[in-house]
C-alpha positions in Angstrom: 0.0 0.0 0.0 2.6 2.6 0.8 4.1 1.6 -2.8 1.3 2.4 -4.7 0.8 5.5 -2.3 4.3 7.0 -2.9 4.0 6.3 -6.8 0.5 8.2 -7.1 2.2 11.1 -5.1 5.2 11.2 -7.6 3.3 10.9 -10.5 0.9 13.4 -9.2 3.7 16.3 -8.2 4.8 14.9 -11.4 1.8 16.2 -13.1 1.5 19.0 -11.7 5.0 19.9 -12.1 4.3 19.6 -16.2 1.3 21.6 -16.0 2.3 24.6 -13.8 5.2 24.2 -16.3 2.6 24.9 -19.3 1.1 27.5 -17.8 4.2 29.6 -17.1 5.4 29.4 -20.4 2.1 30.2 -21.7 1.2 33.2 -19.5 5.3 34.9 -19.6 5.7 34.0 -23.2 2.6 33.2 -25.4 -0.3 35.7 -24.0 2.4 38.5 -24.1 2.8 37.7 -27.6 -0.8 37.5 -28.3 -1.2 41.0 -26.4 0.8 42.5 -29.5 -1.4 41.3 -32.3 -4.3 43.3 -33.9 -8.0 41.2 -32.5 -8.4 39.6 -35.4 -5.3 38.1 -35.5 -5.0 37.3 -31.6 -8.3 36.2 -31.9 -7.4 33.4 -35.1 -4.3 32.4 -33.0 -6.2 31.9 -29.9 -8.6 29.9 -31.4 -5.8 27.4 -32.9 -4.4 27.2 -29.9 -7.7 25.6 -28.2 -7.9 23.1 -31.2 -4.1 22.0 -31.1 -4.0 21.5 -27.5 -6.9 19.1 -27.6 -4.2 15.9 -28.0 -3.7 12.3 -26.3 -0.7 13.8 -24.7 -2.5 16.8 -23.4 -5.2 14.6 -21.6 -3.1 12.3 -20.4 -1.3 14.7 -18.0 -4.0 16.9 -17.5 -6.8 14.5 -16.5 -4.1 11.7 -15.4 -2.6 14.1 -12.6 -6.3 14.5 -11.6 -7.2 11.0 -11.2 -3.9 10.4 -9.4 -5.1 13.5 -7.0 -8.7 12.1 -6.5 -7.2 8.8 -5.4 -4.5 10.8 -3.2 -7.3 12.8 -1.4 -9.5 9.9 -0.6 -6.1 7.6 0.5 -6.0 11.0 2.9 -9.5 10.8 4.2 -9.0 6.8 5.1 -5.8 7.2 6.7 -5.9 10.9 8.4 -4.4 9.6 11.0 -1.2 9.8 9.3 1.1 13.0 9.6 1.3 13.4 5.2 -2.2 13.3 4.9 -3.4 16.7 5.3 -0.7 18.0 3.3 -1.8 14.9 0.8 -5.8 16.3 1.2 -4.8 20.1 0.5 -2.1 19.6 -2.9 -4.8 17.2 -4.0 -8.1 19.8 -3.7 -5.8 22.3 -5.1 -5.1 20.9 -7.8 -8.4 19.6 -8.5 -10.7 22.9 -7.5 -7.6 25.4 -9.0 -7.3 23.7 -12.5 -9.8 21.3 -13.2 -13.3 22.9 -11.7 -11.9 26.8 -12.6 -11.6 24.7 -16.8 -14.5 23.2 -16.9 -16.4 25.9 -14.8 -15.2 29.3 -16.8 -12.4 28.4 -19.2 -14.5 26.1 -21.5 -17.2 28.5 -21.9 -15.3 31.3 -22.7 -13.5 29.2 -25.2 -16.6 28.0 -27.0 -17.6 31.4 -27.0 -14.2 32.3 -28.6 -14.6 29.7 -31.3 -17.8 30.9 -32.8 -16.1 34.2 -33.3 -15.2 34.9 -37.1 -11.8 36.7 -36.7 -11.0 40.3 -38.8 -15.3 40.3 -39.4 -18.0 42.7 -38.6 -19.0 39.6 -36.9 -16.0 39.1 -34.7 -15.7 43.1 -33.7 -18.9 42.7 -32.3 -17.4 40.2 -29.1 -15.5 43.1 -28.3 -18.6 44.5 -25.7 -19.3 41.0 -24.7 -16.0 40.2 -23.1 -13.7 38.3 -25.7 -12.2 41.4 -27.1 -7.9 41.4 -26.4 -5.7 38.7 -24.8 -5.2 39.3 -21.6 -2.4 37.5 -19.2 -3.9 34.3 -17.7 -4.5 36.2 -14.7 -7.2 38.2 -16.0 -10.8 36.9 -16.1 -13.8 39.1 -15.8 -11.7 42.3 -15.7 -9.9 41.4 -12.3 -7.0 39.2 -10.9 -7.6 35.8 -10.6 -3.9 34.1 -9.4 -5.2 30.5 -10.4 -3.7 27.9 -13.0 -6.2 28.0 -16.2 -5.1 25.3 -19.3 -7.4 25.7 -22.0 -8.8 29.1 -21.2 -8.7 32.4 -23.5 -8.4 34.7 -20.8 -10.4 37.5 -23.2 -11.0 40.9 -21.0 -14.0 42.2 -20.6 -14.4 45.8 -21.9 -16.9 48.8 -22.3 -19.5 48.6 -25.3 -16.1 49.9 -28.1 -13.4 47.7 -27.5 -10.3 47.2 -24.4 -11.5 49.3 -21.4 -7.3 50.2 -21.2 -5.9 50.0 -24.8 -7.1 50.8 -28.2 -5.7 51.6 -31.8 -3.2 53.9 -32.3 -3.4 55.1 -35.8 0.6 55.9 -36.7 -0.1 55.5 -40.3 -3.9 55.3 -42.5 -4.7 54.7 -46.3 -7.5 56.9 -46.7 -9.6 56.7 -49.9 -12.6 58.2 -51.2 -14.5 57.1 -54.4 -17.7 57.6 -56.0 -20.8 54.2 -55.5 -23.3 54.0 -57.8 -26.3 53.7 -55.2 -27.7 50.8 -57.3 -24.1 49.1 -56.5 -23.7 50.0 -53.0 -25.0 46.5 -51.6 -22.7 45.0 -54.4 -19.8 47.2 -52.7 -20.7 46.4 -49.0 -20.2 42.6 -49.8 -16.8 43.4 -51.7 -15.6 45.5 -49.0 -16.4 42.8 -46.2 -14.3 40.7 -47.9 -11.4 42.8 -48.4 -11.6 44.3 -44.9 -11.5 40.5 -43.6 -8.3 39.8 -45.5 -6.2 43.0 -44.9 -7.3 42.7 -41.1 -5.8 38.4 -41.1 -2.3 40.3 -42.8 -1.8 42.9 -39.4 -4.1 46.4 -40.4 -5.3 47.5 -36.9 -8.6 48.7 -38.3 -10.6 48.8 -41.5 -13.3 51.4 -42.2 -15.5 51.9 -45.1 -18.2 54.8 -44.5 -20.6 55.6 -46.5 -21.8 59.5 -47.5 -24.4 60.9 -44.8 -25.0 64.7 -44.4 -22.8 65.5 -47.3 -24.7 68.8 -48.3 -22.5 71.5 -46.4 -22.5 74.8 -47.3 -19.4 76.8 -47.1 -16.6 74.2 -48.2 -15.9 72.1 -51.2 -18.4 69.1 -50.5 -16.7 65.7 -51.0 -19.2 64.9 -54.0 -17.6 67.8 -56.0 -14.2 66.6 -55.0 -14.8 62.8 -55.9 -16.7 64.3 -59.7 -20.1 62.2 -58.1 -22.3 61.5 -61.3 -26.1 61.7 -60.5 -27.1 58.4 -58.9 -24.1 58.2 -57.2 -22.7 58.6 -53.4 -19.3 58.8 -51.9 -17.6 56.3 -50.0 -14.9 57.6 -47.3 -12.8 54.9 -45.9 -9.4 54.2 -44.1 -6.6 51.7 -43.1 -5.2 51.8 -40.1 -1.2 50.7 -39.4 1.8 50.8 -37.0 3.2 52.6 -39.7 4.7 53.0 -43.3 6.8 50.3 -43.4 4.0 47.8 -41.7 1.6 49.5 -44.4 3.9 48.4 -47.0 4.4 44.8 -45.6 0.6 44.1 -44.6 -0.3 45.6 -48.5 1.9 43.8 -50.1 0.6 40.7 -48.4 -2.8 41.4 -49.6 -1.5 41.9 -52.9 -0.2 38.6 -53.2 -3.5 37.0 -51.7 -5.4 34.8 -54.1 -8.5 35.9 -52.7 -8.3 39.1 -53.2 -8.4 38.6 -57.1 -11.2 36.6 -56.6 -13.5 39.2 -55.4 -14.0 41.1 -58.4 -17.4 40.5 -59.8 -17.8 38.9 -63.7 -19.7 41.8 -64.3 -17.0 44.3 -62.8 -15.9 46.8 -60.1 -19.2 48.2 -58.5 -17.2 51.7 -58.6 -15.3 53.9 -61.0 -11.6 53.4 -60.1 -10.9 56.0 -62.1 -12.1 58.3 -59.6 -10.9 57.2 -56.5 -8.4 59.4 -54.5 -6.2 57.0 -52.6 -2.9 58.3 -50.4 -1.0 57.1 -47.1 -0.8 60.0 -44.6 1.1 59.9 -41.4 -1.1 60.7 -38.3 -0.4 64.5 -37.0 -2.7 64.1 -33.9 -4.1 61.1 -32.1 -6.5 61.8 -29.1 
């Protein structure tokens, strides 16, 4: 009996040794480099992480170290009378409460949640008010500290209704464009630029805006339909780019460029706009607020 005792203890600090190892690594190391993505691109890297780590090898530590803790705690319970077995009882509940009830309890959910998320979409900028917004470090859930172990979680802060309640996007460098939308094509337009936005916003661009013309009647300045030559029937379309800057314009663009899908958007019948008569330039920010 005190054979098989003293081999579920080692395998179980054993266990739990290669876990809190995992976690380390994961919350010095692979949150902080999450952190520095754009959403859309945390967000896609995030969820591969929760597929990958669903392996044989991943289970078998995990949900072997809490089997050999279960049978530790009740060995404790039978033999209290022994001097290791409170110390037996409290590594096994905190391993059991701290890792496996926090995963299946909060981590899982959230996860699931992060998985139906469409990365670089409309649809995935809306999580953003809902709590799965930017990584976080692995001691962030619900917008306070929580110092427990979490495997499998995507430790997603919760923000205000626009985005990370502490950080948001600093525009150091935006391609801004306007160009005249026959109103007929606008729908046509919408889908093309849902598209594009989705891929420029998988190669690194921080945001990607595409407006459409309002209240553009204003007396007293050259309106943007004189500017953009708008044809009757037509509107204007005002949109940006946002990047770190010039040089991660010219890398993220050039990416696009090279994206097969991008050539694939254009409609059999053509462009739903007159490229002719876009204005299109990079312009460095001179004041971010």
């Amino acid at each position: 009996m005190e054979r098989l005792l003293f081999a579920l203890t080692f395998l179980a600090a054993l266990g739990a040794g290669l876990m809190a190892g995992l976690f380390f690594a994961f919350s010095v190391s692979v949150m902080a480099a999450l952190g520095r993505l754009p959403p859309a691109g945390g967000i896609s890297a995030m969820q591969s992480i929760n597929v990958v780590v669903l392996n044989p090898l991943f289970f078998a530590v995990f949900f072997g170290t809490a089997a050999a803790a279960l049978a530790l705690a009740i060995a404790a319970l039978i033999g209290w009378s022994n001097a290791s077995a409170p110390y037996l009882l409290a590594g096994s509940l905190l391993y059991l409460v701290g890792t496996i009830l926090v995963t299946i309890a909060f981590n899982v959910p959230l996860n699931n949640r992060l998985a139906s998320v469409t990365p670089g979409s409309s649809e995935g900028a809306a999580p953003c008010g809902r709590g799965i917004c930017r990584p976080g470090p692995p001691g962030i859930m619900y917008g306070r500290p929580r110092p427990l172990p979490r495997p499998l979680h995507s430790s997603w802060r919760l923000s205000n209704g626009i985005g990370d309640p502490i950080r948001r996007t600093h525009m150091a460098y935006v391609d801004g464009f306007i160009v005249p939308v026959p109103k007929k094509s606008l729908a046509a337009y919408q889908r093309m630029a849902r598209k594009a936005g989705k891929i420029w916003r998988e190669h690194g661009a921080l945001e990607f805006r595409e407006c459409v013309g309002d209240d553009l009647k204003i007396k007293g300045v050259a309106p943007f339909p004189r500017a953009a030559r708008v044809k009757p029937g037509e509107t204007v379309v005002f949109s940006w780019i946002a990047f770190k800057s010039r040089a991660h314009r010219d890398r993220v663009n050039a990416k696009v460029m090279e994206d097969p899908r991008l050539h694939k958007m254009i409609p059999p019948k053509g462009m739903p706009f007159d490229g002719k008569r876009m204005f299109w330039g990079g312009f460095k920010t001179l004041v971010d607020l």
